[in-house]
C-alpha positions as semicolon CSV with decimal commas, in nm:
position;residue;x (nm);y (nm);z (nm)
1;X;13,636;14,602;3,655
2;X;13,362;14,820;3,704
3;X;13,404;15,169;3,957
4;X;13,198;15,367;4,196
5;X;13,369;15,715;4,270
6;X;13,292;15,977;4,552
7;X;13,160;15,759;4,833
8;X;13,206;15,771;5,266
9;X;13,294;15,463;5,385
10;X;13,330;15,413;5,762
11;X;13,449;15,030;5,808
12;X;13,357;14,850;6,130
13;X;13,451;14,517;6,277
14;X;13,075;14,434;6,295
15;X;12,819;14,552;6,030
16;X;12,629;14,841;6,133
17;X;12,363;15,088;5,986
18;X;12,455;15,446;5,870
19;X;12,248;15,574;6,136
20;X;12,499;15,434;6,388
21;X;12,841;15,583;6,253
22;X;12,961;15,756;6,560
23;X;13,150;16,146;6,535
24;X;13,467;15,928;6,668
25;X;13,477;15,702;6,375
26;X;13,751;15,717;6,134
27;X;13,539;15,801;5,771
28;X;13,714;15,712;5,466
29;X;13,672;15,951;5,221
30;X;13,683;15,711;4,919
31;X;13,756;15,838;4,525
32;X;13,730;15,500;4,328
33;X;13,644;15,210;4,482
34;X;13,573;14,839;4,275
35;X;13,217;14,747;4,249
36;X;13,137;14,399;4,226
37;X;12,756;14,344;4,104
38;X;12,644;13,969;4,313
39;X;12,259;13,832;4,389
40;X;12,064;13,895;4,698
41;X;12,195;13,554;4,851
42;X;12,571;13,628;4,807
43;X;12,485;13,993;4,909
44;X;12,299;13,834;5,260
45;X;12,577;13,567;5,293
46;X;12,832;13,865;5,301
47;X;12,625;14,067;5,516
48;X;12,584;13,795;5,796
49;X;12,875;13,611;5,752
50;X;13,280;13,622;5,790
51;X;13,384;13,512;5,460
52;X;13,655;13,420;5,243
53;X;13,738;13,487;4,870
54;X;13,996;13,402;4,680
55;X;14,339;13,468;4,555
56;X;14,239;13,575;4,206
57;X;13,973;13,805;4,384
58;X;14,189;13,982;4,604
59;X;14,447;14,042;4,268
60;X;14,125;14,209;4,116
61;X;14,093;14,472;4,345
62;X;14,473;14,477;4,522
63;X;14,487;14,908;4,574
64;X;14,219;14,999;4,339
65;X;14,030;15,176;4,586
66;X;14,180;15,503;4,622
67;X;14,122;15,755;4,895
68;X;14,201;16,143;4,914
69;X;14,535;16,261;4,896
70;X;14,659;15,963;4,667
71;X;14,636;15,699;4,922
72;X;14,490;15,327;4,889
73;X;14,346;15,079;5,078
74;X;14,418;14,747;4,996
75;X;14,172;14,453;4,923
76;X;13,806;14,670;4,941
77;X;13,547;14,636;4,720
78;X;13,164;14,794;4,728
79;X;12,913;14,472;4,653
80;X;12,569;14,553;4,578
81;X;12,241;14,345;4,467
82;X;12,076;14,660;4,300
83;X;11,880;14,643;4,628
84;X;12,095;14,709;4,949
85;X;12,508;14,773;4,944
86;X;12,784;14,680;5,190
87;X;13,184;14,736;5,117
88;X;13,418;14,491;5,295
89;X;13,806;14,483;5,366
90;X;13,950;14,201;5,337
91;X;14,339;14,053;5,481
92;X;14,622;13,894;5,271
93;X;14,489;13,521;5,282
94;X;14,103;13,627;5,171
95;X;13,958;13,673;5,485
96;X;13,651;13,929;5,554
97;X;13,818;14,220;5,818
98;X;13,549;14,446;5,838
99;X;13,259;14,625;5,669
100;X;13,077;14,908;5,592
101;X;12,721;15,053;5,522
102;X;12,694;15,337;5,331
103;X;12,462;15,687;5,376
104;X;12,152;15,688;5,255
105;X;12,178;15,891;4,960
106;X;12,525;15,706;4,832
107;X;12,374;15,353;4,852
108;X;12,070;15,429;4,633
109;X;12,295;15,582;4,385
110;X;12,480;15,295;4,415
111;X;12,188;15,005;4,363
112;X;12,047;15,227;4,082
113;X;12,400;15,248;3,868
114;X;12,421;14,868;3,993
115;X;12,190;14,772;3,745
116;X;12,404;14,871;3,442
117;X;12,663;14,643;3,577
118;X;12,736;14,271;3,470
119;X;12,582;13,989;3,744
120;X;12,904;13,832;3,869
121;X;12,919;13,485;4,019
122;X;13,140;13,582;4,292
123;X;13,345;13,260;4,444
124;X;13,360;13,266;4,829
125;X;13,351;13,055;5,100
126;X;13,123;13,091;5,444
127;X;13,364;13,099;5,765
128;X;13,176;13,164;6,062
129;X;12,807;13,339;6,128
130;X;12,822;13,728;6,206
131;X;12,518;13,748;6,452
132;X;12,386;14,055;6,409
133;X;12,343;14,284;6,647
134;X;11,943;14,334;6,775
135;X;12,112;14,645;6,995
136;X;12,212;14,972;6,832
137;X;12,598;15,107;6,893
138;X;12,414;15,336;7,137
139;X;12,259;15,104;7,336
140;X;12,619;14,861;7,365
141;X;12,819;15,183;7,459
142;X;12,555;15,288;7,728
143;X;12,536;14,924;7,892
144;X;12,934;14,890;7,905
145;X;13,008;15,192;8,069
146;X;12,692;15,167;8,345
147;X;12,810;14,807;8,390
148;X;13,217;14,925;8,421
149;X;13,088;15,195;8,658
150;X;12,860;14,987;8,847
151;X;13,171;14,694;8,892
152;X;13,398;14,948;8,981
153;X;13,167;15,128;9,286
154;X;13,128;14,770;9,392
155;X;13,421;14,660;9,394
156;X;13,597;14,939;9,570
157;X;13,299;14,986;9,820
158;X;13,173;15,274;9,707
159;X;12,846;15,210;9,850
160;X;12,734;15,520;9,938
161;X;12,739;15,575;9,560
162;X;12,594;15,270;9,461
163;X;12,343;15,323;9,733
164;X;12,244;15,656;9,499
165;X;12,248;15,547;9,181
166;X;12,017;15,183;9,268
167;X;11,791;15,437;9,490
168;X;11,751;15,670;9,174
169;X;11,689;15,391;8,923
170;X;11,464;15,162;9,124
171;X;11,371;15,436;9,419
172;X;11,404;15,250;9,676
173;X;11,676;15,067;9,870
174;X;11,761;14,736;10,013
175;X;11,962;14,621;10,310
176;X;12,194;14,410;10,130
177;X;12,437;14,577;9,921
178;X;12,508;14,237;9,735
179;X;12,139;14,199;9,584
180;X;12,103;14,538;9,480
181;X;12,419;14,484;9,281
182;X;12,325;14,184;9,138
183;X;11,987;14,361;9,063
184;X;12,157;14,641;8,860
185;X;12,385;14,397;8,656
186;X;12,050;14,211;8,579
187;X;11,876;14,496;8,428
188;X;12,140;14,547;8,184
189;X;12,065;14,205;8,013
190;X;11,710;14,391;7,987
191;X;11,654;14,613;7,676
192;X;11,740;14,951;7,763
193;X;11,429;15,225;7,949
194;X;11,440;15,600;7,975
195;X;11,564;15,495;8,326
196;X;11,859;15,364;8,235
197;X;12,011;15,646;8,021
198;X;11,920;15,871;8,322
199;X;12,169;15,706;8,590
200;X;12,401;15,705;8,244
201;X;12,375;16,071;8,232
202;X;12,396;16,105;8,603
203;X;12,733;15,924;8,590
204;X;12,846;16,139;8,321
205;X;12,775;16,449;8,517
206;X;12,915;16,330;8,816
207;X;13,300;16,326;8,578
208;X;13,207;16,645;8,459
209;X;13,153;16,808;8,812
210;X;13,499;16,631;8,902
């Protein structure tokens, strides 16, 4: 079994890039972890995919990844393709939990000591398609709360506030309260505009002046 020590790991239900790890997230601070050496197919499969290894894989890497302070994590495992690098987690029975991208300067050193370790055929099985994401963590954090905020002025008639935020996104208003809801909930199926994270910040300043 070959090793890759000193690494951040910050594992996610859905893939997502560096870029996106959020100061909330839980980093794993990761000593030794397994790294398993596959081709760009298996690495895409893994990448896009929920999969599922099996038995004798998970008793190849049961708690040899080992985090600060003497603690392990289970069944991980850093896969690379000498190109691009994930890590997954997986349960007891095989099954792909989550996964992990790595910072920039980790996953090159990674590909480039990738290449002095053996090509393994690694034996898994494709369970359902991952679709990936075309919106950034960003984006899905700033529609769900404008949406939960919007909902909840609606629903509890708040209209004088709903009248304010739909007259400073769209500037103007309508005489039905119902379509200019409907209009707001629309736009967030939209990609996102500089308009948009304005009424976001408004909201956000209207808890903080609470």
């Amino acid at each position: 079994m070959d090793y890759y020590y000193d690494v951040l790991l910050n594992f996610q239900e859905k893939y997502c890039m560096f870029y996106e790890w959020d100061e909330n997230d839980v980093i794993d601070h990761v000593k030794k972890i397994p790294l398993i050496h596959i081709t760009s197919k298996a690495f895409e499969d893994l990448r896009q995919n929920k999969i599922k290894v099996n038995e004798s894989f998970l008793e190849r890497i049961l708690y040899k990844t080992k985090l600060k302070h003497n603690n392990y994590l289970k069944y991980t495992a850093i896969f690379s393709d000498g190109k691009n690098s994930l890590a997954l987690e997986f349960d007891d029975n095989g099954y792909s939990l989550n996964k992990s991208s790595l910072i920039l300067d980790d996953e090159l050193n990674i590909n480039e000591f990738t290449y002095n370790v053996n090509l393994e055929k690694l034996e898994y099985e494709i369970i359902a398609n991952e679709k990936v994401n075309q919106e950034t963590r960003q984006e899905a954090k700033v529609k769900k709360i404008l949406k939960l905020e919007i909902d909840n002025m609606y629903r509890s008639k708040n209209y004088s506030k709903l009248k304010y935020i739909y007259l400073e996104w769209f500037a103007n208003l309508k005489n039905d309260m119902d379509e200019m809801y409907q209009e707001m909930i629309n736009k967030l199926n939209d990609k996102l505009t500089d308009k948009e994270y304005n009424i976001y910040e408004l909201i956000k300043l209207s808890y903080n002046n609470v």
